[in-house]
N, C-alpha and C positions, 0 to 999 in steps of 0.2 A: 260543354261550355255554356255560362248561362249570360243571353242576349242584355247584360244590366247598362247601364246610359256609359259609364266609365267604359265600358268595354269598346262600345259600339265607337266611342270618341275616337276611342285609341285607331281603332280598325279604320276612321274614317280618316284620320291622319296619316297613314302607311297609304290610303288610296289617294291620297291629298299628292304623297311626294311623284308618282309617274305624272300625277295632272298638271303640274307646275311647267313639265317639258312639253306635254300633249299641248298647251295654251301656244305654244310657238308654234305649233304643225296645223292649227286650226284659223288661228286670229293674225291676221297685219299687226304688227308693229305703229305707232305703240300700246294697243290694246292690250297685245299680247305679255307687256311688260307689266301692264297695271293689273293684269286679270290674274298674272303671277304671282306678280306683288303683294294680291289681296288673296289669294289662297295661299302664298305662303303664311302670310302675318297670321291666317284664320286658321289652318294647321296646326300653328304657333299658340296661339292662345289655349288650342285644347290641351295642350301637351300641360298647362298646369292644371287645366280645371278635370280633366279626367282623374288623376292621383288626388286631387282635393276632395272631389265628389266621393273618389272609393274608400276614401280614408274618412269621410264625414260619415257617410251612408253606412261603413261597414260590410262593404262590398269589394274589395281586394281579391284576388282570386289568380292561379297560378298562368293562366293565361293570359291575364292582364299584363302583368309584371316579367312575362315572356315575350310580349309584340310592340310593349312602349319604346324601350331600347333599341328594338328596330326601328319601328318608325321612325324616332328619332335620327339613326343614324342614316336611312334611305332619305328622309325628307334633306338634309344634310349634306350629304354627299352628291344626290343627284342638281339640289339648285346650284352648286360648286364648280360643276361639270359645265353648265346652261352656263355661269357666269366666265366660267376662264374662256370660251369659247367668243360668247359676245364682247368680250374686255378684248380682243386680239390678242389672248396670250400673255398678258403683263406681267411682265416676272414678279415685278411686286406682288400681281395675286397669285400667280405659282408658286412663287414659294412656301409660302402660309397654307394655299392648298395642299399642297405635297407633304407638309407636316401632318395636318388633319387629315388625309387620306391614307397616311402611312398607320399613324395611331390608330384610326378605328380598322385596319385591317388586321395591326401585330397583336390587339387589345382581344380582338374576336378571335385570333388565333387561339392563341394563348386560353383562353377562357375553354376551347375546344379540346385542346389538349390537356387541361386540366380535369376535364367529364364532372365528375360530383364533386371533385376538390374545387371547383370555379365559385363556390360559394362562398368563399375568402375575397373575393374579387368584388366584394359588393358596391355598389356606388356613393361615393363620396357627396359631401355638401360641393369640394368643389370640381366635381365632375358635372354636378348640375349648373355651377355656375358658368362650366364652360361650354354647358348646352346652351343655355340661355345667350352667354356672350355671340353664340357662332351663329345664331338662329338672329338675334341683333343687328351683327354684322350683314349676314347677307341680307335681310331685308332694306338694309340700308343701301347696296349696294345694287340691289333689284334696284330701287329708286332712283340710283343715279344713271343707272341703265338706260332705264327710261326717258331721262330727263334729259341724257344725251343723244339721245335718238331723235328728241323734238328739235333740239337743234342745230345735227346735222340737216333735218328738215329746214330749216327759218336759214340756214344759210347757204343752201341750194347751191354746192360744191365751189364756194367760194372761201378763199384765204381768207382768214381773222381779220386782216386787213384791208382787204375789200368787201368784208363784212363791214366792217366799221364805216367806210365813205358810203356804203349806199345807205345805213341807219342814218348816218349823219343829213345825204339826200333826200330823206323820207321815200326813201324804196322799197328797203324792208324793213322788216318789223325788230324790234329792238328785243335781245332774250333777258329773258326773266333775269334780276341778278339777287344775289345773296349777299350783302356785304359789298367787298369789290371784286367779287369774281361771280361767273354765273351756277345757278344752285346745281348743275349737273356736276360740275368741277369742284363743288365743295362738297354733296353729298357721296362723289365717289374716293375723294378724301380722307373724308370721315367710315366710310365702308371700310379703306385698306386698313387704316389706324385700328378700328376694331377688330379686323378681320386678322392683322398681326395679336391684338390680345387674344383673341381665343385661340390664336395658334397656339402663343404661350401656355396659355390655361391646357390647353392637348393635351401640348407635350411633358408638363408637367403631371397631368392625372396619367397620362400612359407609361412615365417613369414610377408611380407610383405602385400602381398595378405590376409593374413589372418587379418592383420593390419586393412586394408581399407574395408574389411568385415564387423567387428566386429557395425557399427552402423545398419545396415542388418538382423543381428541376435538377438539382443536385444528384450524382450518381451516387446511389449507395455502395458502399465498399464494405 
């Protein structure tokens, strides 16, 4: 395997997705959200410029195109796990997760069981857009993660409403708002809404693949 920058990208994104969980076992809170935050987003970024660069450069190579799809799916899966965890379980993001978790398992299956016929299964424009979509989503929702951690900080285990009479008394500090709600409550909004589209996108490329399987698995008689 020869050490070319595309390559090296890809390999530093698969070591990106365990780091993203390693940043909660190292760092307080909310460091630890932001330091996420920004190696997920930085992960994210190489996932195009590595296929850009090997495609520019003329540098593609069969191990590239063997460990991007992991990546991909490790960085993915593991910040999904971090997120249903710190959300307490919100079935609104369980369920979107358990679509996305189920597709890249049945996906990978299948591909396994196919051995050299898996080359039918190649990826789609809109597999990539449902890379992009999920990798969107949860960056978004790392953000609002975060952003709700500051202000269960700023209201120091006080009901919204006893939140509100001491801003009002100048006791405590007023949070950040967005609109007429505060940005943690809208950016984790905006997470779930994406977070249900790349579900969609999934389970749609996972039907598809399983579309172009289907003459694969047929018993011969």
């Amino acid at each position: 395997m020869t050490w070319t920058i595309p390559n090296t990208l890809t390999l530093l994104r698969l070591l990106a997705a365990p780091g993203v969980a390693v940043m909660f076992l190292y760092f307080h809170r909310p460091w630890a959200d932001w330091f996420a935050l920004a190696l997920f987003v930085g992960a994210a970024i190489t996932d195009w410029f590595d296929g850009y660069l090997a495609r520019l450069w003329k540098q593609e190579s069969k191990f590239g195109a063997m460990l991007d799809p992991i990546a991909d799916k490790a960085m993915v899966l593991i910040a999904i796990m971090i997120l249903s965890g710190y959300n307490g379980m919100n079935p609104w993001l369980i369920l979107p997760a358990t679509v996305i978790l189920f597709r890249e398992v049945f996906v990978s299956g299948l591909r396994e069981f196919l051995g050299a016929k898996s080359a039918t299964l190649k990826v789609t424009k809109l597999a990539k857009w449902k890379t992009t979509a999920q990798m969107v989503a949860i960056a978004t929702l790392f953000l609002g993660t975060g952003l709700e951690y500051l202000n269960g900080v700023a209201m120091q285990g006080m009901t919204p409403d006893q939140y509100a009479e001491a801003v009002m008394a100048g006791d405590a500090d007023p949070i950040r708002a967005c609109g007429k709600q505060d940005c943690a409550s809208t950016a984790n909004q905006v997470g779930l809404v994406l977070i249900w589209i790349a579900a969609a996108l999934t389970a749609l490329t996972g039907w598809e693949y399983f579309r172009k399987a289907m003459p694969y698995l047929r018993d011969e008689r």
